[in-house]
C-alpha positions as CSV (number, residue, x, y, z in Angstrom):
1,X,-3.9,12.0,10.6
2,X,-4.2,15.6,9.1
3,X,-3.9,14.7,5.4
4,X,-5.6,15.8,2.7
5,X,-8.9,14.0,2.0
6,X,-7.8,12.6,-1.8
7,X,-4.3,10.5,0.2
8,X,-6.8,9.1,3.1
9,X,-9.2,7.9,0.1
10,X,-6.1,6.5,-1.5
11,X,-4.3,5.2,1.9
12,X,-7.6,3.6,3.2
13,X,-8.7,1.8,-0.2
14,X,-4.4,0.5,-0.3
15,X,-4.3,-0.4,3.4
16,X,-8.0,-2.5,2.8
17,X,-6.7,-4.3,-0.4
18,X,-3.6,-5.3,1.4
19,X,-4.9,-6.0,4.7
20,X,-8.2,-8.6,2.8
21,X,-5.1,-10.6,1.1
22,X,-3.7,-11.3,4.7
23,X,-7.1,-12.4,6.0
24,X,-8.4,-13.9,3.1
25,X,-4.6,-15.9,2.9
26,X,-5.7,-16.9,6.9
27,X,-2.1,-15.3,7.4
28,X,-1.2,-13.3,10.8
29,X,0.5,-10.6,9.1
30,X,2.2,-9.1,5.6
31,X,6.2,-9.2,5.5
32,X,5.9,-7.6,2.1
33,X,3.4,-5.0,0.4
34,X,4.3,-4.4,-3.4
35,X,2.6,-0.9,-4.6
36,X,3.2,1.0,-8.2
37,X,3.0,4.6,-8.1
38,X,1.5,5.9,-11.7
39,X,3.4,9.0,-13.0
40,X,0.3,11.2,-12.5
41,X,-0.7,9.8,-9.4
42,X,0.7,13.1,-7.3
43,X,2.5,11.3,-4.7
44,X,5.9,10.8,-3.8
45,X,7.6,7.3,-3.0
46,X,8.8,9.1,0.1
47,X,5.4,10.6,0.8
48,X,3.7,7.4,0.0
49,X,5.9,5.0,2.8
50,X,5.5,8.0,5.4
51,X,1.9,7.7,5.2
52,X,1.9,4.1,5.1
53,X,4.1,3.4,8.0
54,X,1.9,5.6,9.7
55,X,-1.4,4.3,8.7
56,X,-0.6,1.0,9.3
57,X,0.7,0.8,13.2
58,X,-1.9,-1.4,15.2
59,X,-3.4,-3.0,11.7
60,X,-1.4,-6.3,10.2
61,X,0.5,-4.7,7.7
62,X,2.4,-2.8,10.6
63,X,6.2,-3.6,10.3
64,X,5.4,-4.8,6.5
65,X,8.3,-3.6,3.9
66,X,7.0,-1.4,1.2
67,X,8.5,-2.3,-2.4
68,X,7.5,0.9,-4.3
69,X,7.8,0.9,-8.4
70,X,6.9,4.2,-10.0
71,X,6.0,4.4,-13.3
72,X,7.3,7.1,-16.1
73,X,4.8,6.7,-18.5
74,X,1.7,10.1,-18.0
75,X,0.1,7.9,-21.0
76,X,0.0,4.6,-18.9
77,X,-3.8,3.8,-18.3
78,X,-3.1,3.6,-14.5
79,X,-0.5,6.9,-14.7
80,X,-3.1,8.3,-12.4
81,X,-3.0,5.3,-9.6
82,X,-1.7,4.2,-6.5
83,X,-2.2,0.4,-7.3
84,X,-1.5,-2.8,-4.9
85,X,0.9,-5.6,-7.0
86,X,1.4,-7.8,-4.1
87,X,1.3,-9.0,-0.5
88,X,3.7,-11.3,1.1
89,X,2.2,-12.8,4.3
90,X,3.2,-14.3,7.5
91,X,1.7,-18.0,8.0
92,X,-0.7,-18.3,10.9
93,X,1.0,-20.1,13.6
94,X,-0.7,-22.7,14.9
């Protein structure tokens, strides 16, 4: 994927949250994956949905929107992290 080691760490640990909340919800896919950004977390909203949609082909958060909230606050607790609010799945069919 060429990116730097720290946004893989932080792209694998998101995309495995996410993707355990599909199977664990016995869903087929996500429509929906809610992420906050922390002010200190060094990555763009832009950066961050380029690397997801790009992570994600072949896996079942592929073709999942990507609500993004980035926080202000560099005194937040979580200013440093790229945390997963939410996932909105796809029921199985059956």
């Amino acid at each position: 994927m060429g990116w730097p080691m720290h946004e893989m760490s932080l792209m694998s640990d998101l995309l495995g949250k996410a993707t355990r909340v599909v199977e664990d919800a016995g869903a087929d896919r996500a429509v929906l994956v809610g992420v906050r950004l922390g002010a200190l977390s060094h990555l763009s909203e832009e950066h961050l949905r380029g690397h997801f949609e790009t992570a994600s082909v072949g896996t079942v958060l592929e073709g999942a929107d990507l609500a993004v909230e980035v926080g202000t606050d560099p005194a937040d607790p979580h200013a440093q992290d790229v945390m997963l609010v939410h996932v909105d799945v796809a029921a199985a069919e059956v």
